[in-house]
The first five atom37 places (N, CA, C, CB, O) and aatype in JSON, in Angstrom:
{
  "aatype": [20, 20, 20, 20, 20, 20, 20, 20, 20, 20, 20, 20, 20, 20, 20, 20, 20, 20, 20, 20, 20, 20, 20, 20, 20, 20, 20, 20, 20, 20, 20, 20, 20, 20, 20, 20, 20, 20, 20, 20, 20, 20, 20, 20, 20, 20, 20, 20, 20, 20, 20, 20, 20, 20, 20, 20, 20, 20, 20, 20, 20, 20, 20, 20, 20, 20, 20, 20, 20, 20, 20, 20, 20, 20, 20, 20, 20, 20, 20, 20, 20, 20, 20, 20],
  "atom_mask": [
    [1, 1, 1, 1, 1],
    [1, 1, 1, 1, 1],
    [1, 1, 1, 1, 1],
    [1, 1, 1, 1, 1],
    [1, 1, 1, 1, 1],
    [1, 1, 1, 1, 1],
    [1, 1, 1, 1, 1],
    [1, 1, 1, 1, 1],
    [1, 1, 1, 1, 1],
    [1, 1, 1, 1, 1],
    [1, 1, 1, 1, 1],
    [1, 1, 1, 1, 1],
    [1, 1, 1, 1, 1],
    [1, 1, 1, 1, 1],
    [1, 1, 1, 1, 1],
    [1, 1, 1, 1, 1],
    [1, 1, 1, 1, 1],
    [1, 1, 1, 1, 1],
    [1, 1, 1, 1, 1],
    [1, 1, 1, 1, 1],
    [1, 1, 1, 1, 1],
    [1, 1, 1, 1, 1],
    [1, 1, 1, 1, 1],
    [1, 1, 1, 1, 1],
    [1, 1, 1, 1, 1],
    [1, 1, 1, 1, 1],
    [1, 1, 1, 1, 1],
    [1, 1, 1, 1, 1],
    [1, 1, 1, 1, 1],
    [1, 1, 1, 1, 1],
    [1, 1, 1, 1, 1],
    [1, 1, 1, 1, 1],
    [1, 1, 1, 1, 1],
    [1, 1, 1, 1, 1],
    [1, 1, 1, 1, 1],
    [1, 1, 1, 1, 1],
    [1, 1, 1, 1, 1],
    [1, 1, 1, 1, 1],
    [1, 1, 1, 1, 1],
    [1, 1, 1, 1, 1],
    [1, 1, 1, 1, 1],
    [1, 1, 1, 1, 1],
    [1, 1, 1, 1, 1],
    [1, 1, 1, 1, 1],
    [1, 1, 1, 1, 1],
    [1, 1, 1, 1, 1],
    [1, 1, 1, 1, 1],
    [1, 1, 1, 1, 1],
    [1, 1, 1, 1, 1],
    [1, 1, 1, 1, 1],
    [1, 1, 1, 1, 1],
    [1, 1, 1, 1, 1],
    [1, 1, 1, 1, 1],
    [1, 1, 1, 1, 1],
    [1, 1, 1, 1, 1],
    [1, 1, 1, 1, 1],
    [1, 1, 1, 1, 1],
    [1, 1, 1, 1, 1],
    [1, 1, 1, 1, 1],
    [1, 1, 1, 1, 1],
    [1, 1, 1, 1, 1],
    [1, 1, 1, 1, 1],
    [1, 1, 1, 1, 1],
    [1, 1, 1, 1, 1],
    [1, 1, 1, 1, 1],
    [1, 1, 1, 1, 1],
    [1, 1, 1, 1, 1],
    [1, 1, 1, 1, 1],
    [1, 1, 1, 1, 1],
    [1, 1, 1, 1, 1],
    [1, 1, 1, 1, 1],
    [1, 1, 1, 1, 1],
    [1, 1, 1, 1, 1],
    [1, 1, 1, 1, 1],
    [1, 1, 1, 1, 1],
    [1, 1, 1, 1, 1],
    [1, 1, 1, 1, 1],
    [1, 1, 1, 1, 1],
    [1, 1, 1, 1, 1],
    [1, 1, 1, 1, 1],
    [1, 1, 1, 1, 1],
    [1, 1, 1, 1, 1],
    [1, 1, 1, 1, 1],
    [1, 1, 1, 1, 1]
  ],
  "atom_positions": [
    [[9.97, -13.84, -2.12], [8.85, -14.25, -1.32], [7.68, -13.28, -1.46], [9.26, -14.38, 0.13], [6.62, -13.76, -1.86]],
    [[7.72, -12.36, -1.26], [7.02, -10.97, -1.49], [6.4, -10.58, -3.01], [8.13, -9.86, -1.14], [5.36, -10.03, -3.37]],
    [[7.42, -11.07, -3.64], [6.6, -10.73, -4.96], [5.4, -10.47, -5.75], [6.73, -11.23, -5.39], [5.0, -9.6, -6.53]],
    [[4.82, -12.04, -4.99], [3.48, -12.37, -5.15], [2.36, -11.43, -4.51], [3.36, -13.66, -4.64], [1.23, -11.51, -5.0]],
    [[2.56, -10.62, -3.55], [2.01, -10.07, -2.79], [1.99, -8.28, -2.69], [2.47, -10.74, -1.84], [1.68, -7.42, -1.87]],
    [[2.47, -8.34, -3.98], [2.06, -6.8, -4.49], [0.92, -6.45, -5.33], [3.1, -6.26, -5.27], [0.39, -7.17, -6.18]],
    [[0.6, -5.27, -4.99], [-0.2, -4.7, -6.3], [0.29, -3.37, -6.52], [-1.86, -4.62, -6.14], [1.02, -2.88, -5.66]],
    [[-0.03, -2.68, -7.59], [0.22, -1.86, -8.43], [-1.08, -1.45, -9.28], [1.27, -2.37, -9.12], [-1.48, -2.01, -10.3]],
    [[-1.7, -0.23, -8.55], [-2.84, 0.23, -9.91], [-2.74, 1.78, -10.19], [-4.7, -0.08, -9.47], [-3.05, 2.73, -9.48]],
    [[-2.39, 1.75, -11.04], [-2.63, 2.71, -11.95], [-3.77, 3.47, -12.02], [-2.51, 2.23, -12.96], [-4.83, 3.0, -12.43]],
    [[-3.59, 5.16, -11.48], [-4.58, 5.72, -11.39], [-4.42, 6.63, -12.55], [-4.8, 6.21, -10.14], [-3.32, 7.11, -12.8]],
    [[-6.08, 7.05, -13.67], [-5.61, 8.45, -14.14], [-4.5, 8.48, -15.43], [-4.9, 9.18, -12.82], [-4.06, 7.37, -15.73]],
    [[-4.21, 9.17, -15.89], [-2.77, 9.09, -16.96], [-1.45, 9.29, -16.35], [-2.76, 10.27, -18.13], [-0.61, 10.16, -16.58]],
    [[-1.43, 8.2, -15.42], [0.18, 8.09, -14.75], [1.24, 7.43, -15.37], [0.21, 7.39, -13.5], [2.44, 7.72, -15.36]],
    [[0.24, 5.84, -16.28], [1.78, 5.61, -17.12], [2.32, 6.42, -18.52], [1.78, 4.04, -17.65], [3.23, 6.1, -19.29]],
    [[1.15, 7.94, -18.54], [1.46, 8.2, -19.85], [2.32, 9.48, -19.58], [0.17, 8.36, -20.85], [3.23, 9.87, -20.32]],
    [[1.96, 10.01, -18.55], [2.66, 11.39, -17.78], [4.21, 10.99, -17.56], [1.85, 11.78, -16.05], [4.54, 10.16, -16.71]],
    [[5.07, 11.61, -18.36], [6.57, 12.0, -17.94], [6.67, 12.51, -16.79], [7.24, 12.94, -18.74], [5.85, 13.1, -16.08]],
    [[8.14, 12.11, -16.6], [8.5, 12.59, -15.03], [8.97, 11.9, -14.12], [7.56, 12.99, -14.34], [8.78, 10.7, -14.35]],
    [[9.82, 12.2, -12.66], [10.29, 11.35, -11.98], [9.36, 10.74, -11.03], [11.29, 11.82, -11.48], [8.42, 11.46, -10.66]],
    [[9.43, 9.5, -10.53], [8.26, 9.42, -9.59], [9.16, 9.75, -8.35], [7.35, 7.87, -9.56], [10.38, 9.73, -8.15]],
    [[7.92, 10.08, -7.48], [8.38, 10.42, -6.34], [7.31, 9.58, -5.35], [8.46, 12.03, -6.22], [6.21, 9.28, -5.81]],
    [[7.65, 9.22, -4.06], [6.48, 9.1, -2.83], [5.6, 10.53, -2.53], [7.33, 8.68, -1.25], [5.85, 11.7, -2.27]],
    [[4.88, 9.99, -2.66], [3.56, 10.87, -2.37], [2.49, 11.15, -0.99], [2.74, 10.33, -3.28], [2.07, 12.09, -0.32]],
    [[2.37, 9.74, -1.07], [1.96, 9.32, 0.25], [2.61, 7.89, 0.71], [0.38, 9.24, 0.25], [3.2, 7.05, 0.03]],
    [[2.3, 7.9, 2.16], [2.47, 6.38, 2.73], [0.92, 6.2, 3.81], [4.29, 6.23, 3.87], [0.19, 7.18, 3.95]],
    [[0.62, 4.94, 4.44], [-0.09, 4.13, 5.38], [0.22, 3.06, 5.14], [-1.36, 4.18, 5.46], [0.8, 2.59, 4.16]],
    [[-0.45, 2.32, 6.64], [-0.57, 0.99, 6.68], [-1.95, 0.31, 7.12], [0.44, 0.6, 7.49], [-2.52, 0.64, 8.16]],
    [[-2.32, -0.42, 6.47], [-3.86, -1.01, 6.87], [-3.85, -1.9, 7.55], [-4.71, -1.46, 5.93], [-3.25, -2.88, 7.11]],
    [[-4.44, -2.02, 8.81], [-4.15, -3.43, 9.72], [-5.41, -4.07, 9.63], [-3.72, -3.22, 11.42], [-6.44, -3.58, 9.16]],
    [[-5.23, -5.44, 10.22], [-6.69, -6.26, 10.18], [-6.14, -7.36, 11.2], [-7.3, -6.99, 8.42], [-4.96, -7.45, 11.51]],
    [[-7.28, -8.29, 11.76], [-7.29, -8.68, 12.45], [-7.75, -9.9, 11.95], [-7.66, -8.06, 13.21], [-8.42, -9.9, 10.92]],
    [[-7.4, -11.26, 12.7], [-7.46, -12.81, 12.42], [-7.6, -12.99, 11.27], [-8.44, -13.57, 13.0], [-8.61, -13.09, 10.58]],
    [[-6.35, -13.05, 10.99], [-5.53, -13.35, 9.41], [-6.08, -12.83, 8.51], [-5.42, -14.74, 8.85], [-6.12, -13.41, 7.43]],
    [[-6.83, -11.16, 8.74], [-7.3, -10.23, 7.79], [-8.71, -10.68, 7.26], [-6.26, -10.09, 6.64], [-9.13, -11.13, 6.2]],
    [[-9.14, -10.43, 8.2], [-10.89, -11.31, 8.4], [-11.58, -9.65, 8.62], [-11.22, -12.85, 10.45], [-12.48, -9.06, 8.01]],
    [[-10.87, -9.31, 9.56], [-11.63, -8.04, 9.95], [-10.4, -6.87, 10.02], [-12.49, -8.26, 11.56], [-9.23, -6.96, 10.38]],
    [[-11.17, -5.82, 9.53], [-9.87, -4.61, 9.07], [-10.28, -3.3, 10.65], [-10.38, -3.56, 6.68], [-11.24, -2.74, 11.17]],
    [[-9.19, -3.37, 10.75], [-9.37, -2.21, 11.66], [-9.03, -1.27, 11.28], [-8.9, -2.2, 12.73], [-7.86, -0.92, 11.13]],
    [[-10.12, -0.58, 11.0], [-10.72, 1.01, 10.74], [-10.22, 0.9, 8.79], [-9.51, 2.73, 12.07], [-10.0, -0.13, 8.15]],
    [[-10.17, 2.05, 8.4], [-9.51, 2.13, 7.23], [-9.0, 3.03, 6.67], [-10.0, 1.83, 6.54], [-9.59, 4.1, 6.57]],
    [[-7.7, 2.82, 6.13], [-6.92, 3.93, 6.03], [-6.85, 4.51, 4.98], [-5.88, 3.78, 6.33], [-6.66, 3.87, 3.94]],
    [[-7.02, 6.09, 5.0], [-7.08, 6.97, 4.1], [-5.63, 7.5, 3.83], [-8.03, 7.95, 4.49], [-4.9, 8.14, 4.58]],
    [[-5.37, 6.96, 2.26], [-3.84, 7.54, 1.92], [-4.09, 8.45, 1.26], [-2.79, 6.74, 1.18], [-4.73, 8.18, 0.24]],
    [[-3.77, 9.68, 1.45], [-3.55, 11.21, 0.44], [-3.1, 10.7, -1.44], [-1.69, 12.38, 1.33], [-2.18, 10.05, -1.92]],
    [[-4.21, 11.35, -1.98], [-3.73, 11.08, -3.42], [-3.31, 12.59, -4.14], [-5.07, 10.27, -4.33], [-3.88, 13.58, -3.68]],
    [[-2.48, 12.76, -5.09], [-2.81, 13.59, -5.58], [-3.99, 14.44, -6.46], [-2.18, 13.44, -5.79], [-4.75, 13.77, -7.16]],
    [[-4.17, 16.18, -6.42], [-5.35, 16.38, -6.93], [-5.37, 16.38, -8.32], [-5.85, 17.44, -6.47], [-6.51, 16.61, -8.71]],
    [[-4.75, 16.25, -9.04], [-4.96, 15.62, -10.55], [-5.24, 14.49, -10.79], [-4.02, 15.66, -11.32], [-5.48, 14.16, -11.95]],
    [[-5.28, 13.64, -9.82], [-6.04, 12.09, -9.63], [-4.78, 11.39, -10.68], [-8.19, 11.9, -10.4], [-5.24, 10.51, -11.41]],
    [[-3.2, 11.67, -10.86], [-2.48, 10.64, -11.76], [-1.78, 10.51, -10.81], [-1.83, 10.88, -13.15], [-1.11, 11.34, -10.19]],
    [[-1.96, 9.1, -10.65], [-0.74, 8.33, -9.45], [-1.09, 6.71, -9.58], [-1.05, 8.93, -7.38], [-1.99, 6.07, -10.12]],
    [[0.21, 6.33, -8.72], [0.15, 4.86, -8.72], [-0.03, 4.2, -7.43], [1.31, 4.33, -9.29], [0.88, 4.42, -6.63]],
    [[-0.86, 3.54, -7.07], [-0.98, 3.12, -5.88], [-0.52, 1.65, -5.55], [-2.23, 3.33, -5.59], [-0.99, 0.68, -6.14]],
    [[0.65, 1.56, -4.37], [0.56, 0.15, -4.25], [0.87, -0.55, -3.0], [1.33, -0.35, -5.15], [1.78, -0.28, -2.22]],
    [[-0.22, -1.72, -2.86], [0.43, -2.37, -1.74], [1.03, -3.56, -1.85], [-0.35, -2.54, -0.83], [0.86, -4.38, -2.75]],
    [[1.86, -3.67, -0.79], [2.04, -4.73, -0.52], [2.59, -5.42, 0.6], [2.43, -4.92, -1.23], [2.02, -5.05, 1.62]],
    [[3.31, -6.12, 0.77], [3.56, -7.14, 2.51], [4.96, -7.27, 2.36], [2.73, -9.08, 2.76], [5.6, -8.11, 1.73]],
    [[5.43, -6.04, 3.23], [6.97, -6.0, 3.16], [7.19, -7.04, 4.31], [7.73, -4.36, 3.44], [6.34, -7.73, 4.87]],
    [[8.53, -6.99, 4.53], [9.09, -7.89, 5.94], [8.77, -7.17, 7.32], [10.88, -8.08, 5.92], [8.9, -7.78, 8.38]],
    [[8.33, -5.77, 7.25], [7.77, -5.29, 8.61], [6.73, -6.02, 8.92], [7.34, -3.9, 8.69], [6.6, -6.67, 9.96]],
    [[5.84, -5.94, 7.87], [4.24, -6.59, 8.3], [4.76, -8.34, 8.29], [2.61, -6.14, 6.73], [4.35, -9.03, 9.22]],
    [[5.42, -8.81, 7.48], [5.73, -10.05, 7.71], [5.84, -10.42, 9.38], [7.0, -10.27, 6.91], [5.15, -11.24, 9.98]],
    [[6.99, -9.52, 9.99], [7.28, -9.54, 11.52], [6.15, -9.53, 12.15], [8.07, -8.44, 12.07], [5.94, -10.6, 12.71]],
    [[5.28, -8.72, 12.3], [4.17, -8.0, 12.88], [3.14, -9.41, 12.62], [3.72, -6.33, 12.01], [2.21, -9.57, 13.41]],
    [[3.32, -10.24, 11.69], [1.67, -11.23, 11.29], [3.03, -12.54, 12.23], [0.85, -11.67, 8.52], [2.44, -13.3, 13.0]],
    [[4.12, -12.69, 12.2], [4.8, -14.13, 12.7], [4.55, -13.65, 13.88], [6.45, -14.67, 12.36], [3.71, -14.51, 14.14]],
    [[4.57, -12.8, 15.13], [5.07, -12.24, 15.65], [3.82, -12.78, 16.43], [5.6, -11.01, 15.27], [3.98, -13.7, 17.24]],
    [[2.53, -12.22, 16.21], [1.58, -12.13, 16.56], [0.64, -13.95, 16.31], [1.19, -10.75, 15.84], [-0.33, -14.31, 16.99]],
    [[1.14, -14.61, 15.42], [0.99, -15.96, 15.02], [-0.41, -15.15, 14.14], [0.76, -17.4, 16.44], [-1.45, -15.6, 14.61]],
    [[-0.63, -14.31, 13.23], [-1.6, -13.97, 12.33], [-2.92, -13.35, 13.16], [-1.92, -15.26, 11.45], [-4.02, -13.32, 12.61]],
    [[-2.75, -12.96, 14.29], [-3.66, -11.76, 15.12], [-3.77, -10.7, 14.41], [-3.12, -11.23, 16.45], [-4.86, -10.25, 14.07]],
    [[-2.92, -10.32, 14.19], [-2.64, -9.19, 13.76], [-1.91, -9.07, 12.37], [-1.99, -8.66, 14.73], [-0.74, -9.47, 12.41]],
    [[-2.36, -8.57, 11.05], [-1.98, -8.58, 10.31], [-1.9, -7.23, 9.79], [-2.39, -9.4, 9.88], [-2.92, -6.65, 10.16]],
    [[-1.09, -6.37, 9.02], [-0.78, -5.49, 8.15], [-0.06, -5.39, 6.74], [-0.31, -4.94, 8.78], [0.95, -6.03, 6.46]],
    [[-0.68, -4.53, 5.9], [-0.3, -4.48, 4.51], [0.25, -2.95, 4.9], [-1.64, -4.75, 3.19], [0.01, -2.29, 5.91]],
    [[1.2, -2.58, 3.58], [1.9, -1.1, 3.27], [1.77, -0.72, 2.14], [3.28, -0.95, 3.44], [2.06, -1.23, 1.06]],
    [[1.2, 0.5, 2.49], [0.01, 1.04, 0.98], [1.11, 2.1, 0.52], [-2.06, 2.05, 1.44], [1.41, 2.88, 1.43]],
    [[1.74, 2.29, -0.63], [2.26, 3.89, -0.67], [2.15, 3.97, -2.53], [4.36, 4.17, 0.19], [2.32, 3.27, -3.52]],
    [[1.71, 5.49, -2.09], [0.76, 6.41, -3.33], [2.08, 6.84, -4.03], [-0.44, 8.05, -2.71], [2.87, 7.57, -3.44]],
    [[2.36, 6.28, -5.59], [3.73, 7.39, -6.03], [2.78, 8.19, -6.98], [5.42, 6.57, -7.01], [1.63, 7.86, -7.24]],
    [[3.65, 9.67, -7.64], [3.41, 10.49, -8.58], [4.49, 10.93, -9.27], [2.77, 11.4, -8.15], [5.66, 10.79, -8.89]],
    [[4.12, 11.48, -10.3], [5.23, 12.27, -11.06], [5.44, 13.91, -10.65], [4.83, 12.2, -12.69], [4.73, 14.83, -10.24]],
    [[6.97, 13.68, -11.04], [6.85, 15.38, -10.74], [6.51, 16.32, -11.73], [8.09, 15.97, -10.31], [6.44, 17.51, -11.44]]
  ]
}
């Protein structure tokens, strides 16, 4: 179900950099009436060599959180990976 609802971008020389990935950072970006309007915006920590992968997407938390709410309230889950 979710599938569709990822992204993945590539920052920098991350797919060329060896190494394990690790989490780097996490947030979550919320918005309001079915993501019409974003409340506030969230700043995820990148690394300072600028090579990382950033991605969001709409796990089953935010799924809960948008049924829950009948789409008041909506959230995505942003998390930054890097290499070690």
């Amino acid at each position: 179900m979710n599938s569709c609802m990822v992204t993945k971008t590539s920052v920098g020389q991350y797919t060329e950099t060896r190494g394990d990935d690790y989490t780097y950072a996490r947030g979550k970006q919320m918005w309001l009436f079915w993501g019409i309007i974003p409340l506030g915006r969230t700043n995820v920590n990148t690394p300072a060599d600028g090579n990382c992968q950033v991605i969001t997407k709409y796990t089953f938390g935010d799924f809960l959180i948008t049924g829950l709410t009948g789409g008041i309230l909506t959230s995505y889950s942003i998390k930054v990976k890097a290499k070690k």
